[in-house]
C-alpha positions in Angstrom: 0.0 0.0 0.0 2.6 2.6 0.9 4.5 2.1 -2.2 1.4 2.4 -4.2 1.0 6.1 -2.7 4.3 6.9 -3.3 4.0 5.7 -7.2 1.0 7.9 -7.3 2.2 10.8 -5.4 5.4 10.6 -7.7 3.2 9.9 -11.0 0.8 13.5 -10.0 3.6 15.7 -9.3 5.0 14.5 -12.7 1.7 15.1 -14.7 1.1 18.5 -12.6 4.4 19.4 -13.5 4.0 18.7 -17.4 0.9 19.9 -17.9 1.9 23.3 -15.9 4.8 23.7 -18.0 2.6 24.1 -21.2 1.5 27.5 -19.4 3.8 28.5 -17.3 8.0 27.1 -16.9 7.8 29.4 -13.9 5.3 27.6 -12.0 6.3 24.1 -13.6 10.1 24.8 -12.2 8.9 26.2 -8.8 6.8 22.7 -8.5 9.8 20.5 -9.4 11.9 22.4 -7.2 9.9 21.5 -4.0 11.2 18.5 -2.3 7.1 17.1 -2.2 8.2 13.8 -3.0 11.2 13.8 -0.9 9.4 15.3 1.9 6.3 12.5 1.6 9.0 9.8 1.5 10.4 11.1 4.5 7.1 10.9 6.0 6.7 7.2 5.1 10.1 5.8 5.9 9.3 7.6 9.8 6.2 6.0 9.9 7.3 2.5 8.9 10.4 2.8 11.8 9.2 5.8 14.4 13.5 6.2 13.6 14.5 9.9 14.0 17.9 8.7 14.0 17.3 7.0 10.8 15.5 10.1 9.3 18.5 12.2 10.3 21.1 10.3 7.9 19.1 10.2 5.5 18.3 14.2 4.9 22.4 14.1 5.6 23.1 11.6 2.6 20.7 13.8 0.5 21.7 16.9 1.2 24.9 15.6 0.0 24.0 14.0 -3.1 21.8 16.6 -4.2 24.5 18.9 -4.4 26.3 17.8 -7.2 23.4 17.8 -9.3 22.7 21.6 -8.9 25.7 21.9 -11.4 24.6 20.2 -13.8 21.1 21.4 -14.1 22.9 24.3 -14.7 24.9 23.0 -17.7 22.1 21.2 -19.2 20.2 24.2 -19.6 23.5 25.9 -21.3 23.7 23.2 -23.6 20.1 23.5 -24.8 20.6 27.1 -25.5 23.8 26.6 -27.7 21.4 24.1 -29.6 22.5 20.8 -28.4 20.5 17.6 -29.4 17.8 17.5 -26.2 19.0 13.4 -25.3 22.5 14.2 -26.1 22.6 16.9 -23.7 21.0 15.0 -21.0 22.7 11.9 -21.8 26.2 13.6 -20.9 24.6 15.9 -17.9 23.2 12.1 -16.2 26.9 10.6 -16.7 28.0 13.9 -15.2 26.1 13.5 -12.3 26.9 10.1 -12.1 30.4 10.5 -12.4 30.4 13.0 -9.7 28.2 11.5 -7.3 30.4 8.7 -7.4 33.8 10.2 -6.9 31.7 11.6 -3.6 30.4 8.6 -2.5 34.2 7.1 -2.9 35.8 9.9 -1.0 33.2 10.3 2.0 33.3 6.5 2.4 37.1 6.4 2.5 37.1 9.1 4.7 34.7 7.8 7.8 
């Protein structure tokens, strides 16, 4: 049941999102933006463990891997506007990401 109303909490914000975005990219980007779904996960996970311990690492290990990708959203809108090919562009922004997020994950896990 709960991962039913996360597929369908995930699965609105998406649709809002797209359908917004035909009328406004302002209002469209200010939805994605919100952490809804992370927040709503957040919510679940606690209720499944009552763990604020838990809860805690986990907005830590987010905060930290959300970081990275900031950059990139950046560079993928850069590349659109020089007239990059849209799946090319995201294609090299997600192994970006990827590659970064890694190199993070091997350094902070090395370091503790």
């Amino acid at each position: 049941m709960i991962f039913f109303i996360k597929t369908t909490i995930a699965v609105a914000i998406i649709l809002v999102a797209s359908e917004l975005s035909k009328k406004s990219t302002t209002l469209a980007a200010m939805l994605l933006a919100m952490p809804i779904v992370l927040f709503v996960s957040f919510a679940l996970i606690y209720q499944q463990n009552k763990d604020n311990l838990h809860i805690a690492k986990l907005t830590h290990e987010t905060v930290l891997y959300i970081l990275p990708v900031l950059p990139f959203l950046y560079l993928l809108s850069v590349l659109l506007k020089l007239g990059m090919n849209f799946y090319l562009s995201l294609f090299l922004v997600t192994i970006g990401i990827c590659l970064v997020t890694y190199t993070l994950n091997y350094f902070l896990t090395n370091i503790n």
